[in-house]
ZAMARBA-410266 format. One line per 8 residues: for each residue x, y, z of N, C-alpha, C. Coordinates in pm, whole numbers, plus 50000, padded with zeros to 5 digits. Layout:
X,Y,Z,X,Y,Z,X,Y,Z ~ ...
END
This chain:
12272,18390,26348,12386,18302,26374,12405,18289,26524 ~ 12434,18200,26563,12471,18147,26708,12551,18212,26754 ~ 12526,18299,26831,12666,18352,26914,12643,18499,26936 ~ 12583,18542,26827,12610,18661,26804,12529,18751,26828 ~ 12456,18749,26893,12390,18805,26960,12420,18811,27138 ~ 12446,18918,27244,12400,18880,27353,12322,18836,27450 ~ 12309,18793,27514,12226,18684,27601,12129,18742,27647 ~ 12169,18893,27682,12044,18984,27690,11968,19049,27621
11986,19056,27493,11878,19079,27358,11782,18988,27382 ~ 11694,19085,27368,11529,19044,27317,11497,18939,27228 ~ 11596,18964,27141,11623,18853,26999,11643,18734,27009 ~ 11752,18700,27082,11740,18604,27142,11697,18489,27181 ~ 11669,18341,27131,11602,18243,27191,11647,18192,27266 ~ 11569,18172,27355,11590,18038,27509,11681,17941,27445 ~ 11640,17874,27325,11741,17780,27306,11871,17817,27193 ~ 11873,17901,27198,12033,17984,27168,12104,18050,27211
12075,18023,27363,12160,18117,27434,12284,18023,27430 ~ 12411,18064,27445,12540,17983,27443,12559,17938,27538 ~ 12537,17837,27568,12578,17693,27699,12457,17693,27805 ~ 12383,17722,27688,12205,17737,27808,12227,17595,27846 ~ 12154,17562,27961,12103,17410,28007,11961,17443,28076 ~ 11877,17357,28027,11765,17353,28140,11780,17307,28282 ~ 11695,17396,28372,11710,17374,28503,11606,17278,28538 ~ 11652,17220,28613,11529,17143,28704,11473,17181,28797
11393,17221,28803,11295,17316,28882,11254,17224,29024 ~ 11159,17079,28972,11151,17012,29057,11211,16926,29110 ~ 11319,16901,29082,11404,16822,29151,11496,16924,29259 ~ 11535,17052,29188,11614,17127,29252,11553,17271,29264 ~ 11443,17299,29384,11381,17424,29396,11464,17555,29432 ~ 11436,17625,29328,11516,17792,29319,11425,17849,29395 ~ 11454,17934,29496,11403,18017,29532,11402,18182,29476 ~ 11271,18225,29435,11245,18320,29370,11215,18397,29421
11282,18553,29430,11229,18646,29521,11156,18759,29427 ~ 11051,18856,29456,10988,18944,29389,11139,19043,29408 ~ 11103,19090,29207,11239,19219,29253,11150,19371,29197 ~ 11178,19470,29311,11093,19578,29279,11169,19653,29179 ~ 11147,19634,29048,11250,19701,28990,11176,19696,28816 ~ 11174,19821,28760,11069,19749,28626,11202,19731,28539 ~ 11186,19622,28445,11307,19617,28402,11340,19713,28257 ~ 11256,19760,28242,11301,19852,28124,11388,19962,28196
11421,19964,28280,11567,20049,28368,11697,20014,28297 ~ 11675,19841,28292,11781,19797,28284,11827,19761,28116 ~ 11674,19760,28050,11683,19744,27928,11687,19858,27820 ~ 11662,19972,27837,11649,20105,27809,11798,20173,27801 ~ 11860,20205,27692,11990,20269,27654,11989,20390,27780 ~ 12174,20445,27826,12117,20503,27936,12140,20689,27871 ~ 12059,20730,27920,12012,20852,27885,12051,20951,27992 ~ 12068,21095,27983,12082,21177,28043,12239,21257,28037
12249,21361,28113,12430,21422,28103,12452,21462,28263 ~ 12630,21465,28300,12623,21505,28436,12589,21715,28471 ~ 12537,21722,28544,12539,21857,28516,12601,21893,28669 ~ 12582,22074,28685,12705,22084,28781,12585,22249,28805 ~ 12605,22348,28889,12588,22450,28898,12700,22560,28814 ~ 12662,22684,28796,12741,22749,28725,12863,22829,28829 ~ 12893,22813,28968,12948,22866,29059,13036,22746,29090 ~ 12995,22597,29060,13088,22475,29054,13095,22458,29205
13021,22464,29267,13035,22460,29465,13041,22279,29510 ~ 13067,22317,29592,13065,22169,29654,12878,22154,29741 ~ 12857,22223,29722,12659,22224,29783,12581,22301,29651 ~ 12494,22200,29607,12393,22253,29474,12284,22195,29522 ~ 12173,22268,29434,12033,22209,29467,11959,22213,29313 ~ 11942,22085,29261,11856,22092,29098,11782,22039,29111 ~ 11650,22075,29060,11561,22049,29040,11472,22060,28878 ~ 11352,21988,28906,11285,21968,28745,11095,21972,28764
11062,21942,28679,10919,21879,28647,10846,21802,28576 ~ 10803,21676,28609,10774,21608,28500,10589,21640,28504 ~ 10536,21565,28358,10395,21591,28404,10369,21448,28383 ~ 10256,21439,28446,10206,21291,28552,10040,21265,28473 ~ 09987,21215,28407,09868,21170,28329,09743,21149,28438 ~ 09774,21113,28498,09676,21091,28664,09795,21027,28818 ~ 09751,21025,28919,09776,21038,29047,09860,20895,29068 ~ 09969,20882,29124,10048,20775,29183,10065,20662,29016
10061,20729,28916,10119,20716,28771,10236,20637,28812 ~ 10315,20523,28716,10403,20443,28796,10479,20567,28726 ~ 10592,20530,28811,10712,20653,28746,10865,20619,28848 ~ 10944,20573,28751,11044,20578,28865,11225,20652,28771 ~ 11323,20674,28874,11418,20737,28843,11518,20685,28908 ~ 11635,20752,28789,11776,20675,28907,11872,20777,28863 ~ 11982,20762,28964,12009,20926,29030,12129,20846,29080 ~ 12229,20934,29037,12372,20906,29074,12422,21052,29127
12543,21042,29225,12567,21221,29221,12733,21147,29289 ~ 12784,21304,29294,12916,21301,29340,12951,21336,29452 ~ 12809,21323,29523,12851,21306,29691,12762,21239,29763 ~ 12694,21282,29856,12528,21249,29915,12437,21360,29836 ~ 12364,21289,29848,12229,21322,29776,12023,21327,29836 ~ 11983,21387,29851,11879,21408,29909,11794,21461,29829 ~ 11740,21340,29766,11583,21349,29662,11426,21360,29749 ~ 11359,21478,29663,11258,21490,29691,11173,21490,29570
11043,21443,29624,10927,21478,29531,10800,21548,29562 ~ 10745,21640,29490,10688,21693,29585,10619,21733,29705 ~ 10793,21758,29713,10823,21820,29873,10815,21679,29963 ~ 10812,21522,29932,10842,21428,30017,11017,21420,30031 ~ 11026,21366,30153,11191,21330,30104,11149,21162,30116 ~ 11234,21102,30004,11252,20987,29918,11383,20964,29982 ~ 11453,21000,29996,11587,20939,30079,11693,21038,30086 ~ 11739,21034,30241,11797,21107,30303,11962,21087,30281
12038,21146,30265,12170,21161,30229,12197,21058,30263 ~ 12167,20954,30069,12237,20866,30045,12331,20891,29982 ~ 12470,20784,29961,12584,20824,29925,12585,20814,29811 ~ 12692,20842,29703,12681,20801,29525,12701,20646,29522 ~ 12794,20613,29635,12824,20477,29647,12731,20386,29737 ~ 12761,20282,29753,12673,20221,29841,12782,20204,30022 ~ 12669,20211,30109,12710,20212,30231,12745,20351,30286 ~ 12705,20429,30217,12727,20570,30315,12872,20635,30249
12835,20777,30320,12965,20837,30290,13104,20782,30372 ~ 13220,20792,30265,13338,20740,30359,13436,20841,30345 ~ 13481,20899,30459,13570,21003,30472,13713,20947,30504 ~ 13802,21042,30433,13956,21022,30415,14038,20957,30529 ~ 14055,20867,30550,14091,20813,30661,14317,20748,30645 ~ 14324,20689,30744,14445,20608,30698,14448,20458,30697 ~ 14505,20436,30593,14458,20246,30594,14501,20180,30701 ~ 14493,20064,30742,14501,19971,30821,14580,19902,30804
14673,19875,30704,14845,19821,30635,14908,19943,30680 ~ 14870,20077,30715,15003,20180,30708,15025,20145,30875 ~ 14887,20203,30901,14923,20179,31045,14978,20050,31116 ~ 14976,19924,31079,15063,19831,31129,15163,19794,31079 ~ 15203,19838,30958,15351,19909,30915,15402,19965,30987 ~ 15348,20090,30980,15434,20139,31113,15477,20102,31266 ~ 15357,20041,31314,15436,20012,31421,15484,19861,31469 ~ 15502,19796,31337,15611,19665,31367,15752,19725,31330
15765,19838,31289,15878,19930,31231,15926,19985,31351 ~ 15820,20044,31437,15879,20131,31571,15939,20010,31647 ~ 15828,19839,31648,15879,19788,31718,16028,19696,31732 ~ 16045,19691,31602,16197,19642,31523,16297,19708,31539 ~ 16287,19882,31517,16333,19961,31499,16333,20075,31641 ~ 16371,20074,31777,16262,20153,31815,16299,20285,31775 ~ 16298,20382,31860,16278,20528,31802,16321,20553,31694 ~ 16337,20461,31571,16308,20525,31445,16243,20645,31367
16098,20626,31415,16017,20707,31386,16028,20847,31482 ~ 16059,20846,31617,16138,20998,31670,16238,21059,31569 ~ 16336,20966,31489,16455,21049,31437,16414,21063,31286 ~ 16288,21018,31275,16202,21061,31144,16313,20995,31006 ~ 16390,20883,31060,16455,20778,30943,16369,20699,30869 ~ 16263,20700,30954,16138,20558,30904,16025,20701,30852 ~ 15981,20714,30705,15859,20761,30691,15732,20664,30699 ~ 15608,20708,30733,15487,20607,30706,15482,20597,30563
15462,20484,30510,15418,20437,30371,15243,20536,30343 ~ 15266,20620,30215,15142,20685,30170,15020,20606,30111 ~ 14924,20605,30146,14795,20522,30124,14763,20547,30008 ~ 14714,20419,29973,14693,20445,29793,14523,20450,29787 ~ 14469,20448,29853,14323,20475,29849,14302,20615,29748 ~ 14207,20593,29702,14157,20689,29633,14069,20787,29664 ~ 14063,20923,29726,13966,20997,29781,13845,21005,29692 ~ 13822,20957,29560,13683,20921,29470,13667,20837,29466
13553,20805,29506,13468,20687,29508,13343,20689,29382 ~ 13357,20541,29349,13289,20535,29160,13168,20564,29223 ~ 13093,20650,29114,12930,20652,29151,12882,20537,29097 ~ 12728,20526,29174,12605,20443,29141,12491,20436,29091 ~ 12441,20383,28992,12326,20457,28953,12217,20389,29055 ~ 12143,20430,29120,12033,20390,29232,11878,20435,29174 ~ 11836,20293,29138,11695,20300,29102,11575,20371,29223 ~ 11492,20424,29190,11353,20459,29300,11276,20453,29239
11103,20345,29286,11024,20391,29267,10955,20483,29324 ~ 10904,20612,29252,10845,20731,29348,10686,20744,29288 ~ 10675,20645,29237,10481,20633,29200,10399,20713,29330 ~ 10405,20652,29455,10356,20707,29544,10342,20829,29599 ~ 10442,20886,29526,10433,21038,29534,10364,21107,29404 ~ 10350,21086,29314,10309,21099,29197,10154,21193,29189 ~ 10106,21304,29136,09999,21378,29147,09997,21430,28990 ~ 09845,21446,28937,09792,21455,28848,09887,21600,28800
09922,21605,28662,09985,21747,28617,10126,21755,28660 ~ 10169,21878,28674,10318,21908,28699,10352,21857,28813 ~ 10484,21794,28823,10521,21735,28946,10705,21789,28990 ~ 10682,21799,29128,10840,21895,29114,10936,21750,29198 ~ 11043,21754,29090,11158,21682,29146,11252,21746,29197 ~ 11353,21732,29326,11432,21829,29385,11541,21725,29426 ~ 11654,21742,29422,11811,21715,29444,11889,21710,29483 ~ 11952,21768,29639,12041,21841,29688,12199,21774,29702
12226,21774,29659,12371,21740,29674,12452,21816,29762 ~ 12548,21728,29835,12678,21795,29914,12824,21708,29893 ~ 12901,21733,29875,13080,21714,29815,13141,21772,29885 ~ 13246,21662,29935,13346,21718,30057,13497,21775,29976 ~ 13498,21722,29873,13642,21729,29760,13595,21787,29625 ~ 13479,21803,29567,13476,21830,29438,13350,21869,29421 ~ 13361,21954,29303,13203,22006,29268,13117,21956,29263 ~ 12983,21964,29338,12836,21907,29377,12770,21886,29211
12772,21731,29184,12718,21729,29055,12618,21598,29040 ~ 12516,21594,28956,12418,21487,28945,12432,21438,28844 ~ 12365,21329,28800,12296,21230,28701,12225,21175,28701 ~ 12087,21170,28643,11965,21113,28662,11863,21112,28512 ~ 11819,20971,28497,11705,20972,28416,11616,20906,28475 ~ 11506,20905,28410,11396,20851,28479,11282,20804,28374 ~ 11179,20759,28393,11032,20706,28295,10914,20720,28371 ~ 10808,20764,28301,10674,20727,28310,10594,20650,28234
10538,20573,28307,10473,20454,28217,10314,20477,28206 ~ 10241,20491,28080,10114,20571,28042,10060,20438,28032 ~ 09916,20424,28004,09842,20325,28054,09828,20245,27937 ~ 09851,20279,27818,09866,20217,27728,10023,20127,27685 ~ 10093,20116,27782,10251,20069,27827,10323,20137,27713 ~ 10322,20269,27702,10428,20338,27622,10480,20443,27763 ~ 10586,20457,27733,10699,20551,27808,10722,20712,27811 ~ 10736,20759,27903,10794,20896,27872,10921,20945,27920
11048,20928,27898,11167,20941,27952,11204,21060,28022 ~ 11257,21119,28112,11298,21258,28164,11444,21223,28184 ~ 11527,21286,28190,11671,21288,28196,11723,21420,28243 ~ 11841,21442,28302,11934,21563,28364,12006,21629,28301 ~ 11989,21773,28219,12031,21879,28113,12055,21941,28162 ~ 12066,22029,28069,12049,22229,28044,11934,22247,28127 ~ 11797,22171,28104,11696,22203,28134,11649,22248,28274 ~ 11736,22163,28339,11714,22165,28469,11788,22309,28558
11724,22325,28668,11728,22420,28748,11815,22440,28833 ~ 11936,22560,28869,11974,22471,29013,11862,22594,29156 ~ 11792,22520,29183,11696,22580,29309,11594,22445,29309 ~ 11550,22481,29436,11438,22370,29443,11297,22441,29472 ~ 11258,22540,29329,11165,22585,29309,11095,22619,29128 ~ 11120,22475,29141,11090,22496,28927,10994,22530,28908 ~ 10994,22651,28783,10880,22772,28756,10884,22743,28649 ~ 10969,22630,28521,10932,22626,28357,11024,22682,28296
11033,22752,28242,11176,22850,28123,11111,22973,28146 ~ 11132,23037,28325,11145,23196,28261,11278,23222,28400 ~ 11337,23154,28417,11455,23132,28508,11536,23190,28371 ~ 11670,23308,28419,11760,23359,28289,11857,23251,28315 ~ 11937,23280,28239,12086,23180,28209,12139,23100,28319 ~ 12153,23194,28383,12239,23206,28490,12196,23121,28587 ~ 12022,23085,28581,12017,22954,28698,12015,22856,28659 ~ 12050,22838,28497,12053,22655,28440,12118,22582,28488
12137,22443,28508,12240,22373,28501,12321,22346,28420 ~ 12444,22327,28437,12602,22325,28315,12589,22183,28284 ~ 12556,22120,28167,12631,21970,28133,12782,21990,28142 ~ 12744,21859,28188,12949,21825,28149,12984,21747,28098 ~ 12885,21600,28086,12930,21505,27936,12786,21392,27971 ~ 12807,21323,27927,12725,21168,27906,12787,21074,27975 ~ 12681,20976,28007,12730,20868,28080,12829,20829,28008 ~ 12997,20787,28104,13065,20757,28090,13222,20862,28075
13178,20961,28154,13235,21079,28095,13342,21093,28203 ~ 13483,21136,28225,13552,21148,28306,13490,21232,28399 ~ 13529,21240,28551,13607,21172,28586,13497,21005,28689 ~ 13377,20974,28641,13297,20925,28678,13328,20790,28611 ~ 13300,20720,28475,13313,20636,28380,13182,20609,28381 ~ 13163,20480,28334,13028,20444,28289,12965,20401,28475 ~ 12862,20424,28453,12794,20393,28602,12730,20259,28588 ~ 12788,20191,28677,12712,20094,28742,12546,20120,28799
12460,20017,28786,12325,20021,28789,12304,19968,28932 ~ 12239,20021,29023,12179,19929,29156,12029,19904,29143 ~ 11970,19804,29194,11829,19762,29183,11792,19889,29266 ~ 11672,19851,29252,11572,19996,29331,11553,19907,29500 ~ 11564,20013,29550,11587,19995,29735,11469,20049,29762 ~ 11420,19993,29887,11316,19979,29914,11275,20179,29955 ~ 11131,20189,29983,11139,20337,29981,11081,20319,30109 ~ 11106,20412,30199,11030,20449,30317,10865,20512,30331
10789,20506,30328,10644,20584,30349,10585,20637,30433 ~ 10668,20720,30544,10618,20822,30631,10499,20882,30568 ~ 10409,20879,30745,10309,21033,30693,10218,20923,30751 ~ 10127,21025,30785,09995,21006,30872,09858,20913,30745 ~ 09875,20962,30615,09835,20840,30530,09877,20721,30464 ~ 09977,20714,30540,10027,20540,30539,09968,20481,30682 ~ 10022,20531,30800,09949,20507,30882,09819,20475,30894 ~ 09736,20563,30873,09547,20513,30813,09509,20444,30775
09602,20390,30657,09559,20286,30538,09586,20194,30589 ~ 09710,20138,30680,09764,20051,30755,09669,19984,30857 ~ 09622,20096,30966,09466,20092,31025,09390,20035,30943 ~ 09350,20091,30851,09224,20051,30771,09227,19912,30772 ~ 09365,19880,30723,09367,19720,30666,09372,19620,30780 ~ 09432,19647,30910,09397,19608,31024,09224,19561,31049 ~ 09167,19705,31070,09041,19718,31111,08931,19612,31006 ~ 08951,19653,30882,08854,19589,30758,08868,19441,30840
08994,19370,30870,09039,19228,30843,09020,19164,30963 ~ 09004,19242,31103,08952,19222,31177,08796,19199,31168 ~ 08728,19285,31141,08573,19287,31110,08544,19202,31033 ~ 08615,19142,30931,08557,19067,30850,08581,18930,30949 ~ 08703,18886,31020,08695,18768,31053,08560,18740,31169 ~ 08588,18876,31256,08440,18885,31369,08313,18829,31298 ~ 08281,18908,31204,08165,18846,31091,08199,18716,31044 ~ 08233,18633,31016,08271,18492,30993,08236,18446,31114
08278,18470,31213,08327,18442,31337,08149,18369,31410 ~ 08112,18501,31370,07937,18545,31432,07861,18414,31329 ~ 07886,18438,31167,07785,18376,31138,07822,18240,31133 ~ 07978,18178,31141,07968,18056,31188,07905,17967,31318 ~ 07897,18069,31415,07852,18037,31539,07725,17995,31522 ~ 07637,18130,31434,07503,18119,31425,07458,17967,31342 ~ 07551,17936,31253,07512,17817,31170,07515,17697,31249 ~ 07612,17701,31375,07697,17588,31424,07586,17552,31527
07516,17663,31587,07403,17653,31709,07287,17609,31634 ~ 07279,17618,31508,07097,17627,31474,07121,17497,31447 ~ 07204,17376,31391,07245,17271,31353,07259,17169,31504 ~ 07290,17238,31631,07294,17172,31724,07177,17214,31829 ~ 07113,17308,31827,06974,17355,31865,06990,17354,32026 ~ 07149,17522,31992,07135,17542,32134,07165,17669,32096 ~ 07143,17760,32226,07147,17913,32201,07320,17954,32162 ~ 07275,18042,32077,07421,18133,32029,07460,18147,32116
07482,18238,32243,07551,18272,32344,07602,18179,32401 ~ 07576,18028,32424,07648,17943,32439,07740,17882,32348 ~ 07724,17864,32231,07789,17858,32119,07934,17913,32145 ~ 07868,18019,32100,07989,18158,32103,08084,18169,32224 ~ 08053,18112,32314,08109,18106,32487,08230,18015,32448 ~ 08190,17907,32384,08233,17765,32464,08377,17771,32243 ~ 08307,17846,32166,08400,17870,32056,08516,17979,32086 ~ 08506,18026,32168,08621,18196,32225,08694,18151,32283
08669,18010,32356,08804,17947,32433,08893,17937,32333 ~ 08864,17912,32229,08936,17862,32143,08989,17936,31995 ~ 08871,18053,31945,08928,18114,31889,08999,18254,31931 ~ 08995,18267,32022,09132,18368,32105,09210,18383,32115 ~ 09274,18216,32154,09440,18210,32117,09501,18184,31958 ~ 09385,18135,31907,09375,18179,31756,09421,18303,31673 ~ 09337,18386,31771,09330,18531,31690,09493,18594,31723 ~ 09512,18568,31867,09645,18595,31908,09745,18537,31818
09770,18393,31785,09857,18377,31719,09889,18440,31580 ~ 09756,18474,31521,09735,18527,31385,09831,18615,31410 ~ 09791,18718,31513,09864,18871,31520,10034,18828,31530 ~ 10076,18760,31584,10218,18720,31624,10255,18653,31503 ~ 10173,18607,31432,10246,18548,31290,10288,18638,31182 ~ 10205,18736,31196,10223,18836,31141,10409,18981,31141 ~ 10433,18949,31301,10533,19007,31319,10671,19014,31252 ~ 10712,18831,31207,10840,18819,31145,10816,18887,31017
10704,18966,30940,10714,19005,30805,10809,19183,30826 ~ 10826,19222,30983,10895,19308,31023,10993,19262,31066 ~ 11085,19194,31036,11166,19127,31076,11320,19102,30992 ~ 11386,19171,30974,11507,19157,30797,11559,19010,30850 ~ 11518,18942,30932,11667,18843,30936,11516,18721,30878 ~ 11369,18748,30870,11285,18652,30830,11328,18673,30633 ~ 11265,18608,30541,11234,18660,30400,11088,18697,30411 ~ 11092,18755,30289,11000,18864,30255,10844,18767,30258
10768,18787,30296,10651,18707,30290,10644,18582,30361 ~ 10731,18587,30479,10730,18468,30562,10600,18360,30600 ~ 10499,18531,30653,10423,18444,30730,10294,18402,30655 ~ 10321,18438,30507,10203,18405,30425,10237,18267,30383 ~ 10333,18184,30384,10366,18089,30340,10213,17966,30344 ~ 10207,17897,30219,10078,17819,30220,10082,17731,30358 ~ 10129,17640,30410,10121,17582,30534,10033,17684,30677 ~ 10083,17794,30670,10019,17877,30763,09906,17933,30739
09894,17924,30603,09746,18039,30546,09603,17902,30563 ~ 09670,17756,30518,09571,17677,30528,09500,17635,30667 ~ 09633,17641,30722,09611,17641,30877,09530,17716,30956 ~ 09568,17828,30907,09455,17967,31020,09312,17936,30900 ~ 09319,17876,30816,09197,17869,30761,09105,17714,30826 ~ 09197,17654,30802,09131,17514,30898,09059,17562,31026 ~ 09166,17614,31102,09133,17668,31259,08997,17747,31243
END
């Protein structure tokens, strides 16, 4: 029946969605951006419980292990906590005390209505506030801030067999606590879910089940559980890739792409001289005037893809790719 289904069921047809309209694509171009994000995150019931240390501190450290089928296995997780948070995988750090919320931690401050309350009050009023007749109006801000659930892909960290996930949380007002599930995707596109229990550790040295009681982690409820509610989902943010083998590979891809154009470079010359039946070295002389500032521009076209205020894939755009190919 029409209706009754949501728009985001699988079930669903294109032409039963309620007040669908077709778009016009070519008359009116959408711009489509790649989103790094697999969507069974978003389609996948959400799984996992908040857990806490058994000392309830405002600084915990939990950790886990998943096992990995072969090396950089896609695998990603999302991780909410009740303060900043500092995920690792083995032993990379994946991101440095991010907040539960987005934009960083925000500490207890006074609003910006009290304070100019008050002093159109001193100025109306003056020494009011000396004879303490005028109180400041109390800020209704809330010292909790809703958590987030924050997608990562951590494929790149990913190694054949046991793999150690680590946690650290810090809380300026309330007990240091997490939430996190996560998936691995096996090559045959079936799943393996991991989620945040009993199971988990609080140390960032998981050894399996011979840890006694006393270092488990405490559940405290399921998504949606006071004093958190249901968590909001964030797309997956981009990951950083420090380390001397990103660097290399980076080289590499430099170096390969260089060499290959030199080789083009060479055997066009060679074709271009034997066709005009004059020596290569002249060839090649009188072609470098010209492919130099070539090569230069290549490199400088390349720059705005480091650039946040360009979009993502600027300088690959077809106009430029046909171009350095003409040239």
């Amino acid at each position: 029946m029409q209706g009754s289904e949501e728009w985001t069921s699988p079930v669903v047809e294109e032409q039963l969605w309620p007040n669908a309209r077709r778009s016009v694509i070519k008359e009116n171009p959408v711009p489509i951006d790649w989103v790094d994000t697999n969507p069974l995150l978003l389609q996948l019931p959400s799984a996992g419980s908040w857990i806490m240390a058994e000392n309830a501190g405002t600084e915990g450290v939990f950790s886990t292990s998943i096992n990995a089928d072969h090396a950089r296995q896609e695998t990603w997780i999302q991780i909410a906590s009740s303060g900043d948070v500092d995920l690792l995988v083995n032993g990379h750090l994946i991101t440095s005390a991010v907040a539960s919320s987005t934009g960083g931690k925000h500490l207890p401050h006074l609003a910006a209505a009290t304070a100019q309350s008050a002093q159109s009050r001193e100025e109306t009023h003056p020494g009011a506030s000396a004879k303490g007749t005028v109180s400041p109006a109390k800020s209704t801000v809330s010292p909790f801030e809703p958590a987030v659930l924050t997608a990562y892909d951590i494929s790149y960290w990913i190694k054949e067999g046991p793999n150690a996930i680590v946690a650290a949380v810090r809380s300026d007002h309330r007990p240091a606590s997490l939430f996190a599930n996560g998936l691995l995707v096996r090559k045959d596109d079936s799943i393996v879910r991991f989620e945040t229990d009993s199971g988990w550790e609080t140390g960032d040295h998981p050894v399996g089940h011979q840890l006694a009681q006393s270092h488990r982690a405490i559940e405290l409820g399921k998504d949606g559980s006071a004093p958190w509610g249901y968590l909001s989902q964030e797309l997956a943010r981009p990951v950083d890739r420090p380390g001397f083998a990103t660097l290399a590979k980076s080289c590499a891809v430099v170096l390969s792409t260089t060499v290959v154009i030199v080789a083009l470079w060479l055997v066009l010359s060679a074709i271009a001289a034997g066709r005009r039946r004059e020596p290569l070295a002249y060839a090649m002389s009188r072609d470098a005037l010209f492919h130099g500032p070539i090569a230069a521009g290549l490199l400088l076209l390349l720059l705005p893809n480091y650039d946040p205020r360009f979009p993502t894939g600027w300088s690959f755009q077809p106009k430029f790719v046909i171009g350095a190919i003409l040239a």
